[in-house]
C-alpha positions, -999 to +999 in steps of 0.1 A: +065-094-554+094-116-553+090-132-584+082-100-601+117-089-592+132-123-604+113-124-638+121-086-646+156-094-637+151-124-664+134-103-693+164-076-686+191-100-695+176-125-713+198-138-742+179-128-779+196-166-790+192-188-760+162-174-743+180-179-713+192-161-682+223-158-676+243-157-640+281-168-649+286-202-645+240-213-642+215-205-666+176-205-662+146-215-681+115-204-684+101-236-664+127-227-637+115-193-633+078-211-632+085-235-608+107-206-585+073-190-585+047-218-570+073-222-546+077-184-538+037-179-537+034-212-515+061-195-490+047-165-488+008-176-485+020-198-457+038-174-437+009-148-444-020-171-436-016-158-397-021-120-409-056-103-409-069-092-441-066-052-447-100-046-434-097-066-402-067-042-393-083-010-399-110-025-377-091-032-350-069-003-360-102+020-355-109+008-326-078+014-307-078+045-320-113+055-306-101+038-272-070+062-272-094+094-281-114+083-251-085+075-233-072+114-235-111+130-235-112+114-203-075+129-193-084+163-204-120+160-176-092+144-149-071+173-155-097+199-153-111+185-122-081+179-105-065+216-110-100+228-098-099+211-069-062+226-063-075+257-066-099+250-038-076+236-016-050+264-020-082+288-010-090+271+022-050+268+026-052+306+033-079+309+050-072+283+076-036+282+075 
């Protein structure tokens, strides 16, 4: 994506004479621009290689997800229970104080 940035930058001020880009005082070719890129793509592939691919993070994704639905199912049943048995309490409360 880098590079895609850098080479429409070149194309929108390229020089019509020179084929050049421009930048003050430095100018770059076209083998500059080609070389910028290996060493872009080499960069990023490297500090990418650790990544998952897209479908290995849905997959995981998914599956905390489902763990988390469980997680609150399983809250909701607690909750139920729990004010249930509050209920019962507070009705033997009053009859044996």
């Amino acid at each position: 994506m880098i590079f895609i940035l850098i080479r429409e930058m070149y194309f929108k001020t390229i020089d019509a004479n020179s084929q050049r880009w421009f930048n003050e005082k430095n100018m770059l070719t076209q083998n500059d621009l080609d070389k910028i890129e290996v060493i872009v793509e080499e960069k990023v592939d490297e500090k990418t290689k650790n990544l998952p691919t897209k479908d290995e993070f849905y997959k995981q994704t998914l599956k905390v997800l489902k763990k988390l639905d469980n997680l609150e199912e399983s809250m909701d049943i607690v909750s139920s229970r729990q004010s249930e048995h509050s209920d019962q309490i507070e009705a033997l409360e009053k009859i044996h104080p």
